[in-house]
N, C-alpha and C positions, 0 to 999 in steps of 0.2 A: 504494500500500500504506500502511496505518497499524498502527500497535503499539495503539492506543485508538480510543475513542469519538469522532465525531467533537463535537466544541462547538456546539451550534444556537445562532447568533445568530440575531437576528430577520429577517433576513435569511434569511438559510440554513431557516430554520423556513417562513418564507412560502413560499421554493421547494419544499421539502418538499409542503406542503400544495395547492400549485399541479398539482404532477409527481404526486401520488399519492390526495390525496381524493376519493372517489368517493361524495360525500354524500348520503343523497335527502335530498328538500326536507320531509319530514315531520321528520327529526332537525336540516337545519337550523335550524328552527322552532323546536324545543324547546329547542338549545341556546342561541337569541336570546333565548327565554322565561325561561329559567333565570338566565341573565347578569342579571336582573331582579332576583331573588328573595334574601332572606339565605339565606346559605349557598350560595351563588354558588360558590366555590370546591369546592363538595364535587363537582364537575361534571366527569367524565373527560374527556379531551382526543377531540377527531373523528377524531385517527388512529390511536388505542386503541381505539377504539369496533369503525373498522372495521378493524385488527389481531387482535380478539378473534373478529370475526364469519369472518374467515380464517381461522384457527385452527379454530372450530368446523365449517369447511369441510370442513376437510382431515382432520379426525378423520371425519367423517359422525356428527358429535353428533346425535341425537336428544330427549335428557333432558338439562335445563340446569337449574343452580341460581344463584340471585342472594341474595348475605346483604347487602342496603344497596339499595335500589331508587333512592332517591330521588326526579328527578321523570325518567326511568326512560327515560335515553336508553343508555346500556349495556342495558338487557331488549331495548329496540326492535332493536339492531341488531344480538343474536343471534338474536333472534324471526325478522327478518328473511332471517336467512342460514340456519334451519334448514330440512327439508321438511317436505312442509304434514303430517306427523305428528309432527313434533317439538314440543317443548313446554317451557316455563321455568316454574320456581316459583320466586316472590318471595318474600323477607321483607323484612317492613319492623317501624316502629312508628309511623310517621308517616301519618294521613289529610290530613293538608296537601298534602306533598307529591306522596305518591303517584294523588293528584287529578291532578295535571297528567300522570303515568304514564298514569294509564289514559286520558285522552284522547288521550293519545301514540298508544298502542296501537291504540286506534279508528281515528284515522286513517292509522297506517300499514297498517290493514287485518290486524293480529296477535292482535288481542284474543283470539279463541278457541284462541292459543297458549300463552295467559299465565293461572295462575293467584296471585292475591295473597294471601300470607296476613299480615295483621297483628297482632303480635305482637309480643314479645319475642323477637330470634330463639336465644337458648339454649333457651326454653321450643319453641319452634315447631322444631330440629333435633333435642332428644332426642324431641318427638313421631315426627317420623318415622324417626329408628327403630324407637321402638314399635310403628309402622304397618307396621314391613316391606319401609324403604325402603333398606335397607343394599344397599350395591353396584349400584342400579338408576342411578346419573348419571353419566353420560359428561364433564361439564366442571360447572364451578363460578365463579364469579365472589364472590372475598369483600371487602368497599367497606363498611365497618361502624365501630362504633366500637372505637378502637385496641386496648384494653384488654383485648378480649374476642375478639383474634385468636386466641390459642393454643386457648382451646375452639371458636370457630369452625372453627380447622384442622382439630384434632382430630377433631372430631364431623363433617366435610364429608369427611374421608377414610374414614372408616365407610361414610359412602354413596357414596361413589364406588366405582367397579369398575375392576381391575386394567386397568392403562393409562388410566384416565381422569386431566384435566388439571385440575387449581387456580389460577385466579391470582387473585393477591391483590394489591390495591390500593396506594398511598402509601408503600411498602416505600422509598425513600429520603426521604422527608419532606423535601422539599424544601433536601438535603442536610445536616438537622439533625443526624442518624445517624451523619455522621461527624463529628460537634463532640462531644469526651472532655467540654466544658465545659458545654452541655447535656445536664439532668438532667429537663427536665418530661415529668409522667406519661406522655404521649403518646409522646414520643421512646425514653423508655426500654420502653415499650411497646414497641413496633417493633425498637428494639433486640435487644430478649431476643428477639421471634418472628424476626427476621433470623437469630440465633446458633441456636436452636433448631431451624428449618428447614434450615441449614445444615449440621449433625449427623445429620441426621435421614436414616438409608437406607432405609429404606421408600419413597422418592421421587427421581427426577432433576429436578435442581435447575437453572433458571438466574434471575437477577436481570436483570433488562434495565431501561435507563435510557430506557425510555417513560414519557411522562406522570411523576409523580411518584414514578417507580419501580413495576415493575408484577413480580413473584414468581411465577416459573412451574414447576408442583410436579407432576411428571408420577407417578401411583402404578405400584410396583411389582408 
């Protein structure tokens, strides 16, 4: 029995990933690709990847949104776990990256699961409202930039339908969050959308200490 979280030394993390990953070789690829690339770190962990792609199991998601593609191994490994009628839309703003995405996608064999739109994704979320997408996604994946969490939230629970699930990305920032003495824009970012979500009843709420904290916002 324990009162907490247990500590993942690297030790303990390697077993973790020994005892529980079940990678295909299409995402190992991309995350070796990535480890390359700047912005290396913006890169979710392989056992949130397939923690999220569970998730969307166990719902029977269908309709999946992604607000942060980057080079698009989170898309791949819900694409992956949906049935062959389900479907993700991306946003992005980046044609860099999301290059390496869409060859992801080709060879995991998902590409006609995935549609990409790039953009600005404030501008690309009130579209779909305008289009008539309110209430139609079953799960959401938000991985964007920090500032522009609370209208992301916002506007991603518009479209989501009662009982569908949110998680949102870097919610402990690499335990900056709980430093009073840290004030950069990003931290307090996160901050305010941690204290907001956490009020917020419209939603069940849990915080889990995956990957760099991963926020999971089930709607009411």
């Amino acid at each position: 029995m324990s009162a907490r979280t247990l500590n993942l030394t690297d030790d303990v993390y390697e077993y973790l990933l020994a005892h529980s990953l079940r990678e295909p070789a299409t995402l190992q690829e991309l995350r070796e690709l990535t480890r390359t690339l700047p912005g290396a770190g913006m890169q979710i962990s392989p056992e949130q990847g397939q923690f999220m792609a569970l998730l969307v199991r166990l719902m029977g998601a269908r309709q999946c949104l992604e607000v942060g593609t980057f080079t698009g191994y989170s898309s791949t490994a819900v694409a992956l776990a949906l049935p062959d009628d389900g479907h993700v839309t991306c946003l992005d703003v980046s044609e860099e990256y999301t290059r390496h995405a869409r060859e992801a996608w080709r060879a995991a064999g998902v590409e006609d699961k995935i549609t990409l739109r790039l953009a600005p994704a404030r501008e690309t979320l009130e579209d779909m409202l305008a289009e008539g997408w309110a209430g139609e996604f079953d799960f959401a994946f938000i991985d964007a930039d920090k500032q522009n969490y609370p209208h992301y939230y916002e506007t991603v629970l518009e479209l989501l339908r009662p009982g569908g699930l949110i998680a949102v990305d870097n919610t402990l920032w690499g335990g900056d969050v709980a430093d009073p003495g840290n004030h950069e824009a990003d931290t307090d970012a996160i901050r305010a959308f941690n204290d907001r979500v956490h009020g917020d009843d419209r939603v069940d709420l849990s915080l889990l200490p995956v990957g760099d904290g991963l926020t999971l916002a089930r709607k009411r």
